[in-house]
N, C-alpha and C positions, 0 to 999 in steps of 0.2 A: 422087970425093966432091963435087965444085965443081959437075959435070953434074948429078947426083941433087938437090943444091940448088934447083939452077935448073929443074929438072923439074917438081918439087915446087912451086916457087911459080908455076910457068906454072900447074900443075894446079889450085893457090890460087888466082888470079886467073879461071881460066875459070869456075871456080865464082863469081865476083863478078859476074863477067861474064855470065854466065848470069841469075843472079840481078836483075839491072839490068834486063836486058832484058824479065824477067816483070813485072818493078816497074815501069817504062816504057810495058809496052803495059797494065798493069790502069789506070793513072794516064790514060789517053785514053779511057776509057769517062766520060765527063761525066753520063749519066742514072743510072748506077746502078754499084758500086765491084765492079771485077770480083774479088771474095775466094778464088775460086780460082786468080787469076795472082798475086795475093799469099801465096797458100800456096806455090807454086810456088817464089818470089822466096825464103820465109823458110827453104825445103827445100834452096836452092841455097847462100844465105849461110852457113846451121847447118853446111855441107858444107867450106867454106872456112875456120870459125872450129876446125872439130875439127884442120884442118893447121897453124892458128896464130890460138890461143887467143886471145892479147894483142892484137889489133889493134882499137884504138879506133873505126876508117872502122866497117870488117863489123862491127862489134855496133851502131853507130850504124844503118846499112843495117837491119840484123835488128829495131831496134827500131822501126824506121820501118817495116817490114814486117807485126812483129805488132800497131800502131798501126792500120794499114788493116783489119786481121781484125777489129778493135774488140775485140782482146784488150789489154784496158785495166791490167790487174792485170800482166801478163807484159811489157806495154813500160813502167810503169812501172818494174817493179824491174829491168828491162835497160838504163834513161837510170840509173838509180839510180847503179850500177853505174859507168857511164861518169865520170860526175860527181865520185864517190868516187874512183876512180885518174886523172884525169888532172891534170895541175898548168897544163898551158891555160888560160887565165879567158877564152878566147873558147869552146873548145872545153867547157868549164866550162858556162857560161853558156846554151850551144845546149840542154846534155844536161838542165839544170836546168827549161827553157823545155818542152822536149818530154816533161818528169818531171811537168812542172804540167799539159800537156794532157790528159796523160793518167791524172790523178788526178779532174783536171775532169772528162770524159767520165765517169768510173765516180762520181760526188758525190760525190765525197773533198775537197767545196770549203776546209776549212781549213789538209787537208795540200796542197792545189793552188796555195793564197796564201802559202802556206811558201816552196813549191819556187821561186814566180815571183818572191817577194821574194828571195830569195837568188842564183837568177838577175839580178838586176837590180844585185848585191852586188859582182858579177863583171863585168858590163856593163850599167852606169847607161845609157848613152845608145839602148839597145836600144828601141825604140819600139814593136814589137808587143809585147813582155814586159808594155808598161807597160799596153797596151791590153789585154791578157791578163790583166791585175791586177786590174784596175779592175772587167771582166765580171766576174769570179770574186771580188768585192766585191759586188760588185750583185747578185749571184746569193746571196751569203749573207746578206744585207742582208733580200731577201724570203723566202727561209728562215727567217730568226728571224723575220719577221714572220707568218710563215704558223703556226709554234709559238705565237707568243704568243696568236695570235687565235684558235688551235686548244683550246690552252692556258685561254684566257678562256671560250669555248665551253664545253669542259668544269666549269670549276666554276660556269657559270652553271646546266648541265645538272643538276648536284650539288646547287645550292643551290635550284633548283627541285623535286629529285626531296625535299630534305632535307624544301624546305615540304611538299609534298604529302604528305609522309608525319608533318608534325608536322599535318597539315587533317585526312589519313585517321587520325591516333590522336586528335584532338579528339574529330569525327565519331563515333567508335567508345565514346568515352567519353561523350558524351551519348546516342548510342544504349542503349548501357546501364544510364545513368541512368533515359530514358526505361521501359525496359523493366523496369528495378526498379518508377519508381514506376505502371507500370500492374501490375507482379506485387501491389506493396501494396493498390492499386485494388480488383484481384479478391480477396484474399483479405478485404478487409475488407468487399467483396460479399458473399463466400460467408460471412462469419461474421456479417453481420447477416440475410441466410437462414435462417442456421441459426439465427440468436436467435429471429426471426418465427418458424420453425415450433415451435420448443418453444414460445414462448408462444401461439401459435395452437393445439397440444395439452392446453394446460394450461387455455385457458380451455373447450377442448372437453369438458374433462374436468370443470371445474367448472360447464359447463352439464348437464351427465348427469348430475353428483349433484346438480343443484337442480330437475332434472327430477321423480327419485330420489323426492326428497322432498318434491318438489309432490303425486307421486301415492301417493304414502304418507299424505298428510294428508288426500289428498283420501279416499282410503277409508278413515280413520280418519271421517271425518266421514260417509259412507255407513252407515259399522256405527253411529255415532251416531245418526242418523237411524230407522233402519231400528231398531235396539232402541227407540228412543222410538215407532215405530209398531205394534211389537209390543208394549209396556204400553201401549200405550193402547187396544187391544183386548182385554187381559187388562179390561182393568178395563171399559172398558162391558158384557162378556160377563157379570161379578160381579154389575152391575148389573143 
């Protein structure tokens, strides 16, 4: 039983060890993060933690692991974790720091000034925590500033589209206006038109009956005539 123990945790450890060594050689690539010795690292650790769950080091290692994949959300809740079971206020303090890094990376800037202040709750004297606090201040700092001016933008944009749309319903109501009072224009054209012609027919008409009766008189006065020159040839003929 005592040999299988010790078997068992050699085979625990070679797995750490393993894992080290992937996380060691990806950590010497300076131009670019080798993320597949760190998958490597996180495959070895995960292999150690299934033989013994509880160990605080190998999930620190694993979180440090999926930190390098830039799997931001997964080392967070694995410092999480760390942080919540251990009663260390050093070891406290690390998980809390490496909880905010990685809240920072993914813009989780408020839960990131959480985690660093509470890290700093555990260990005040921590001096990158505080330098870690401060960016991840300043970073929220132009955040809200980029909202407000975002923020101002838009109802400036609102309060321009507001007027332009109280200038295009002005515009649209004097055009109408307009176009009423030239509808009045025309029709009080077309109705004095139409008055000209009926009186232009009517005196047309009372020019043809004066016409009418010009020459009605006039040959009343022809037959006038014309019988006064027929007696008066009756009568010298008498004679």
């Amino acid at each position: 039983m005592v040999w299988a123990m010790v078997i068992q945790a050699q085979n625990e450890r070679k797995f750490i060890r393993q894992g080290n060594k992937y996380f060691e050689s990806a950590m010497k690539e300076k131009s670019k993060p080798d993320t597949a010795q760190f998958n490597k690292a996180e495959i070895e650790y995960r292999k150690a933690l299934e033989k013994k769950p509880d160990n605080p080091k190998w999930d620190f290692n694993l979180g440090d692991a999926l930190y390098k994949q830039n799997k931001f959300e997964e080392s967070a809740g694995k410092f999480k974790g760390i942080a919540d079971h251990t009663i260390d206020k050093t070891d406290k303090s690390r998980a809390l720091h490496n909880m905010g890094n990685s809240l920072l990376m993914n813009n989780k800037l408020d839960e990131s000034i959480a985690a660093y202040k509470e890290a700093l709750r555990n260990n005040p004297k921590d001096l990158e925590t505080k330098y870690n606090l401060l960016y991840a201040m300043n970073m929220k700092k132009k955040q809200d500033q980029k909202k407000k001016q975002d923020k101002d933008k838009d109802k400036d944009k609102k309060q321009d589209k507001d007027k332009n749309k109280d200038q295009n319903k002005d515009q649209k109501k004097d055009q109408d206006k307009n176009n009423k009072d030239q509808q009045n224009k025309d029709q009080q054209k077309q109705q004095q038109q139409q008055q000209q012609s009926k009186i232009s027919k009517q005196n047309a008409e009372q020019m043809l009956q004066a016409l009418e009766n010009d020459e009605k008189k006039t040959q009343e006065k022809v037959k006038k005539i014309q019988a006064m020159k027929a007696q008066s040839k009756k009568v010298e003929k008498d004679w």
